[in-house]
N, C-alpha and C positions, 0 to 999 in steps of 0.2 A: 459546650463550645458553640458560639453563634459566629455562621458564615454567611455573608451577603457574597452575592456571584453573580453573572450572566451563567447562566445553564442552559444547554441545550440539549433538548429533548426528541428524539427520533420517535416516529408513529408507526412503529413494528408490533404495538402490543406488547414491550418488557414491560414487565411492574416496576414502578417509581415507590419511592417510598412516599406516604401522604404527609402531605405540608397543607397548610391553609395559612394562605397569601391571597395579596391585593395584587394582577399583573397589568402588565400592558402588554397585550399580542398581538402578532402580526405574523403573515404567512409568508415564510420565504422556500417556493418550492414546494416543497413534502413535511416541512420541516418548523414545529411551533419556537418563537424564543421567548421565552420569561426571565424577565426581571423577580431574582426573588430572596425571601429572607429566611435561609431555615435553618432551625435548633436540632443538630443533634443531639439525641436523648444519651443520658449519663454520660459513660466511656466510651461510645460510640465513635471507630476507627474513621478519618475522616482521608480520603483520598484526591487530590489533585489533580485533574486529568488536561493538560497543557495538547490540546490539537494544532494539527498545522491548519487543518481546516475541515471543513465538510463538501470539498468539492467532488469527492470520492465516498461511492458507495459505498468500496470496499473502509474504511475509513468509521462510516457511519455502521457498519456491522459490527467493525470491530469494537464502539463504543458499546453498542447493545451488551455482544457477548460479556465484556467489563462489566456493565449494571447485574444484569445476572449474574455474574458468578460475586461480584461484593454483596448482593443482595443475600446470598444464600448465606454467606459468611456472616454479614448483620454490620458490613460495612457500609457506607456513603460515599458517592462520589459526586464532584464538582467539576465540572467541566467547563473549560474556556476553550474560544476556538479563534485560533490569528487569523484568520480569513489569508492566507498566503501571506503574511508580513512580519518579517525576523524583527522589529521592531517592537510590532506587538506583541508576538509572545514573548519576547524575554519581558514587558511589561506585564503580561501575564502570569509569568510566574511569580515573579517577583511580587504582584499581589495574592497570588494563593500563598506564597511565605508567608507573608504580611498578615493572611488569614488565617494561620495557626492548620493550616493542616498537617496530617501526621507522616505522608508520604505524595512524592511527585510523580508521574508517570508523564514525560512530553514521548510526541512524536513532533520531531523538530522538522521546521523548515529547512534549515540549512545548518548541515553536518558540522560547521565551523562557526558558525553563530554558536549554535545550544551552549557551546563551553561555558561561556558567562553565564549564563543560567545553573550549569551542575557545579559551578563556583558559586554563586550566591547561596543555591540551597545547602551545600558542606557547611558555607560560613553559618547558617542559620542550623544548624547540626540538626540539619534533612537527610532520607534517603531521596534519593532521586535514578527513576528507572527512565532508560531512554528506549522505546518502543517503533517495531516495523524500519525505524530509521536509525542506524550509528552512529555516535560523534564522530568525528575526524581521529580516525586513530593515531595521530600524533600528537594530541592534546596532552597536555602536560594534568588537566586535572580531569578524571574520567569518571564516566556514571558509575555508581553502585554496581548496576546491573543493564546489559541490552538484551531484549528479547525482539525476536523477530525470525526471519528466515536468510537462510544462509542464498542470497542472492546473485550469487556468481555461480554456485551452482543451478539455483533456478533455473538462470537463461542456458548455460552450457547442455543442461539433462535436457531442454526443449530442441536444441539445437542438434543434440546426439541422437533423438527421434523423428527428427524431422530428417536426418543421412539416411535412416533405413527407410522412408516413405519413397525419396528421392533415387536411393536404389532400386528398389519393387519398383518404381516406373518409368526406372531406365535414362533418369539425368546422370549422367557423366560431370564427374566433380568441376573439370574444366569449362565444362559447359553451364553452370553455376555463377548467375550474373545476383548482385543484393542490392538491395535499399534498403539500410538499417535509420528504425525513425527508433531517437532514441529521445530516453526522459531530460531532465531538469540536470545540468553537471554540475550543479549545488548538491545537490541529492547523491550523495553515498550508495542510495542502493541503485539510482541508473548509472551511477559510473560501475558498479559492482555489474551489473546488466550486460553494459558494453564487455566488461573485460570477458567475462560468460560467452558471450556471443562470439566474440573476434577470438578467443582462444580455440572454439569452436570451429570458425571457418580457416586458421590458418591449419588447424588439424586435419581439415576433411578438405586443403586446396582451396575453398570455395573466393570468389572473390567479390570485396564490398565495391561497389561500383557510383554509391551515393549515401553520402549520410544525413539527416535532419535531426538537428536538436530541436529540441523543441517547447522547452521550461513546462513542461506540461503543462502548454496549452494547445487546446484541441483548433483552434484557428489557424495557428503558427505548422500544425500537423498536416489540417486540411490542405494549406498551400504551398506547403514545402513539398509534401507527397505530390501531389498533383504536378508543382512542377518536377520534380523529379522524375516523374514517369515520362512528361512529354519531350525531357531531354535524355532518357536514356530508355529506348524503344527496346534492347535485350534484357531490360529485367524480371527474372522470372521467381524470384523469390523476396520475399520481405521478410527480415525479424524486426517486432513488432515488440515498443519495452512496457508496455499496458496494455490489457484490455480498456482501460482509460482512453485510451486513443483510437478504441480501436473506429467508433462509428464515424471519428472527422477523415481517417485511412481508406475505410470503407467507402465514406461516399466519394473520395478523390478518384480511386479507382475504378468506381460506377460511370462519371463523369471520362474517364479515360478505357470504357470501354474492356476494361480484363477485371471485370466481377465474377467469377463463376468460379462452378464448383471442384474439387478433384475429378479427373476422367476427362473436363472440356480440354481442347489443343489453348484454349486461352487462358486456362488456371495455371493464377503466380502462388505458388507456395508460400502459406504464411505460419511463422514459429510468431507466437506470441505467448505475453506472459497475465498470470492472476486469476481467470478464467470467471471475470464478473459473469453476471447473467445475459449480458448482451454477445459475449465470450461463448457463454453454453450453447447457448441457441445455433450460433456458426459454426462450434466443433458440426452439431449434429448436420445442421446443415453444407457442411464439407466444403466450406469456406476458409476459416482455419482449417489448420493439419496439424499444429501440436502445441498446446498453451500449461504452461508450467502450473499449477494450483498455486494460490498465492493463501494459505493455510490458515487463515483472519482466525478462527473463531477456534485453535488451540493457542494460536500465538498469543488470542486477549486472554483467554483461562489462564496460561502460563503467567502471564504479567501481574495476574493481580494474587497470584500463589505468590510469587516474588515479593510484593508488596508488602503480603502477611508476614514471611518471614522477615524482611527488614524491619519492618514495625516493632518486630517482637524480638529484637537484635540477634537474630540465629546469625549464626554463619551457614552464607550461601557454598554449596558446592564447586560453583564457578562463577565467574564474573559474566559471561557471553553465553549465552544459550540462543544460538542458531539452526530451527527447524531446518529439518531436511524435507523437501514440498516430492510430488507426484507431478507426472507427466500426464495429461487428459490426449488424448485422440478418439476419433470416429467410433474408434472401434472398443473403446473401454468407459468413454464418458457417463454414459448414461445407467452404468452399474456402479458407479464410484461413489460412496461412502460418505457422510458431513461435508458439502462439496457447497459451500456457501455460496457458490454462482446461483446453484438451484436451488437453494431455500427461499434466496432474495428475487427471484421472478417476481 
């Protein structure tokens, strides 16, 4: 089977499989991209890996964990990445079709776009897994399989530990002012985020006093938050729908003067989610107060076990397999287990 690709390759040290190729390279970031030609050997399982992008670290882990574990299996993966544009990935997939590979893995842009995509690959009689992101659960034609984490929980179990920090220091529910900066409302799992959180505060009284969407971009965060704080001078709490966000939140609040830590009379409580490594650092330094684990590196083992089985036409157990993640705080972080925030420092 001969696949020509854009593949991109992350500089963590996974093992690639050798190819000898003619490239053109260039450095974007951290990050090499080669143009390249390469023959899988015999029967060689060739996999399709449709990204929304690499603007996320967390994102770029997950592809690694993928290379490893199809590496260990003696599979291939090809990787395309739509730089944020639902245009270009569904033309993305639609060329790995085109490429004869033997299953699809997207993590889609936008929950409502992918459809056309797990339509095309059906007609070309593909599996197709949809990863970290869900289609639009009223789609008439549904992936194979989603694998990811159950995101409504995320935020809610952040939210339920973040009530006991708030009791232990003596906030009264009533007295509970928020600024919820939320993701992308294309994005399934930040509307999944929102419902988490606001199921949360109407449970525990608290009340939203400011919201910012913010298509996950960190500009849009930067200035939303910022003005947010300077027009609502009681808020003492943030939930936070990324560690993706978190350093443009960060520094808004630096600039408005209530950066500090649990214990100062000026710490705003923050529930945040994913626990990057910029995430680890603030648990410890008692910046954050509770950041959901956003679980990359069984959620990509799992995806590409999925894979093997549709390949090899099993019947899968379920169509949805949604991790259940862990709560990180002050006080438990830094003993917690495969905690890809701290591997990726």
């Amino acid at each position: 089977m001969c696949i020509s690709a854009i593949t991109v390759f992350s500089l963590t040290g996974c093992k690639e499989p050798e190819v000898v190729v003619e490239t053109v390279t260039e450095t974007v970031t951290e990050t090499v991209v080669e143009t390249v030609e390469v023959e899988a050997e015999g029967e060689e399982k060739v996999i399709g890996l449709s990204l929304a992008g690499r603007y996320s670290l967390a994102f770029i882990a997950g592809e690694d964990y993928m290379r490893r574990t199809a590496d260990e299996k003696g599979f291939f993966v090809v990787t395309t990445v739509a730089e944020n544009d639902v245009v270009k990935q569904a033309q993305d997939i639609d060329d790995l079709i085109a490429r004869g590979v033997d299953c699809v893995i997207a993590l889609p842009i936008d929950s409502k776009a992918i459809v056309s995509s797990i339509e095309a690959a059906h007609a070309a009689g593909l599996p197709i897994i949809t990863y970290n992101r869900m289609e639009d659960p009223d789609a008439a034609e549904k992936s194979d399989a989603f694998v990811g984490q159950d995101t409504v929980a995320q935020a809610y179990d952040a939210a339920v530990e973040l009530s006991k920090i708030l009791e232990a220091d003596g906030l009264a529910a009533e007295d509970v002012k928020i600024l919820h900066i939320q993701g992308d409302l294309r994005d399934e799992n930040a509307l999944n985020r929102i419902e988490g959180f606001e199921t949360a505060a109407a449970e525990f009284g608290w009340e939203i006093v400011a919201e910012v969407p913010t298509e996950w971009n960190p500009d849009i965060a930067l200035n939303g938050t910022t003005n947010a704080l300077q027009a609502n001078k009681d808020i003492n709490v943030m939930f936070v729908a990324s560690d993706y966000l978190w350093p443009s939140v960060k520094t808004a609040m630096q600039s408005q003067d209530v950066l500090y830590p649990r214990g100062d009379d000026k710490h705003i409580y923050v529930a945040s989610q994913d626990v990057f490594p910029v995430g680890y650092q603030d648990i410890i330094a008692q910046l954050i107060d509770t950041n959901a684990v956003f679980d990359v590196g069984q959620m990509s083992v799992q995806a590409i076990e999925i894979a093997e089985k549709l390949m090899n036409g099993e019947e899968l157990s379920d169509r949805i397999f949604a991790l259940q993640g862990r709560v990180a705080t002050f006080d438990n972080v830094a003993d917690m287990e495969n905690l890809w925030g701290k591997e990726y420092q």
